[in-house]
N, C-alpha and C positions, 0 to 999 in steps of 0.2 A: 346437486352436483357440487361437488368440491372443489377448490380455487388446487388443484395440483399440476406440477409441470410433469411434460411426459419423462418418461423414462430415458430415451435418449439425452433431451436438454439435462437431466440431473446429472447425467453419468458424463456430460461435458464438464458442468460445471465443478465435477469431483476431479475430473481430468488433471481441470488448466489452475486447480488449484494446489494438485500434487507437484505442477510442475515451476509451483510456486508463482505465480500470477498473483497478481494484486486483488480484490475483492471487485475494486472498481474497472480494472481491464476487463475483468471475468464478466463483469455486467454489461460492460458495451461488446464483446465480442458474442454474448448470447441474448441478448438485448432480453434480461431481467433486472427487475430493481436490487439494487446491491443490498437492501438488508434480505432479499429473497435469495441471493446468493449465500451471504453470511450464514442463513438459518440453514441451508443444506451444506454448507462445506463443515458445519458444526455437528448435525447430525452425522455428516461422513468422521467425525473425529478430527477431524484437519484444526490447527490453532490460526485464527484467522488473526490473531495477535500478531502473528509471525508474518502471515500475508500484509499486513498493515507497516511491517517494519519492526515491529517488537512494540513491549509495552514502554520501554524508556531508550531511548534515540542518544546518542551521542551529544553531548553539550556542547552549544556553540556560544561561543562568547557573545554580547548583547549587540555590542558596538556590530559588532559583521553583519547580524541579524537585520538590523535598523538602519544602517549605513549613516551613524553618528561622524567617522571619520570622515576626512576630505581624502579626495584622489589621489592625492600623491602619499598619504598617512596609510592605505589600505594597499596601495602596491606599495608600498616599502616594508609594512606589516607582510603583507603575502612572502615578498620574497624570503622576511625570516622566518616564518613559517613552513614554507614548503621547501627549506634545505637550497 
């Protein structure tokens, strides 16, 4: 016997991935291991790149990343940042 999920649990997983759901919500909400998710929202054609966020994410400066700035450096940077 083969390691396959039933038909119902696929056609969840094809579901909550059209509905753009993350790979990893998809996994805790049918409780399958996420590359078990991955392999079937890939066989359904679904870009699991895109459920991930995309292949390359917006750049964030280093210093924000790491928190190099002191506190009052990163709300005074915030504030000219967000207008």
């Amino acid at each position: 016997m083969s390691n396959v999920l039933d038909h119902e649990t696929q056609q969840q997983i094809v579901a909550l991935g059209r509905l753009g759901w993350t790979v990893r919500r998809i996994a805790e909400a049918t409780g399958v291991r996420r590359d078990t998710a991955t392999r079937y929202l890939r066989a359904a054609g679904l870009s699991v790149t895109q459920l991930l966020g995309g292949r390359v994410r917006d750049r964030i400066m280093i210093t924000h990343s790491i928190g190099l700035l002191s506190l009052e450096e990163a709300a005074a940077e915030a504030e000219i940042l967000g207008g």
